[in-house]
C-alpha positions in Angstrom: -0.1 16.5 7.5 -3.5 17.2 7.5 -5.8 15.9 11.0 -7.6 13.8 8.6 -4.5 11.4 8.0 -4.4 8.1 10.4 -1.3 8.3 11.9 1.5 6.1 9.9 1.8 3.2 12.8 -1.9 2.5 12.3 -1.9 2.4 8.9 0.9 0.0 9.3 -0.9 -2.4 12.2 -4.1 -2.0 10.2 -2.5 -3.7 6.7 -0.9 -6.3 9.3 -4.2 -7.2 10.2 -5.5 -7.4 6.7 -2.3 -9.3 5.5 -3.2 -12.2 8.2 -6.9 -12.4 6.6 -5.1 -12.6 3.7 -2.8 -15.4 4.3 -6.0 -17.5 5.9 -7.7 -17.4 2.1 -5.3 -19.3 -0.5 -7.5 -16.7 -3.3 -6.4 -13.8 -2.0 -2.8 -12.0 -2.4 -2.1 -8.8 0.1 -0.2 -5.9 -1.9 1.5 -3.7 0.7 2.3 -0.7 -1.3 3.0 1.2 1.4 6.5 0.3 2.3 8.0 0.8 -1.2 6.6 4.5 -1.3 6.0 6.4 1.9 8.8 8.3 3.2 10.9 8.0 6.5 7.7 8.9 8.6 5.4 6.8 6.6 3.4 9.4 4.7 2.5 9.5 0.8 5.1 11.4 -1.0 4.1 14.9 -1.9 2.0 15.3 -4.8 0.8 11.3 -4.6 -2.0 12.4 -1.8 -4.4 15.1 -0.9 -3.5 14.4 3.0 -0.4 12.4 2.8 -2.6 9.4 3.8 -4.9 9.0 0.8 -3.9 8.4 -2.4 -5.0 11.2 -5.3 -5.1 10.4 -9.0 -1.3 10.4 -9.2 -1.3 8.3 -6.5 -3.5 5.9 -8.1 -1.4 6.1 -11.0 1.4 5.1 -9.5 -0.1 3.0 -7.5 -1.0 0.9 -11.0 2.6 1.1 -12.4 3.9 -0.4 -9.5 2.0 -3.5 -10.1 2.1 -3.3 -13.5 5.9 -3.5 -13.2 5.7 -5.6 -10.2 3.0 -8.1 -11.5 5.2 -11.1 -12.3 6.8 -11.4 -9.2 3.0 -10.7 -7.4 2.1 -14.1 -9.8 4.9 -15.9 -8.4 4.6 -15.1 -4.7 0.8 -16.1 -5.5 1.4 -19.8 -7.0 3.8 -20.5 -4.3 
């Protein structure tokens, strides 16, 4: 991976951090992507990043299927 990339644990402690701001703020819902798509070492699959950290257009892309698919669910969590 390229030096660029933050290393997977703080990328990791970082969303933690944004997911608490989240859950102070009943208008905002935290999307974790991460865990449904990086692999065992917590990189970007090959071909969804430039790094393995940051997303390219592909990674985008998939990116916006997942919560296209996922967007229901997203709703639900949200009205809880």
């Amino acid at each position: 991976q390229e030096a660029s990339c933050w290393h997977p644990k703080n990328i990791y402690s970082y969303n933690d951090g944004l997911r608490e701001l989240a859950e102070r703020n009943e208008n905002v819902l935290f999307i974790d992507f991460n865990p449904y798509i990086a692999d065992s070492e917590g990189f970007l699959p090959e071909g969804w990043s430039w790094d393995g950290c940051h997303p390219n257009l592909e990674g985008y892309k998939q990116w916006g299927e997942w919560i296209v698919w996922n967007a229901a669910y997203l709703d639900i969590r949200n009205n809880d």
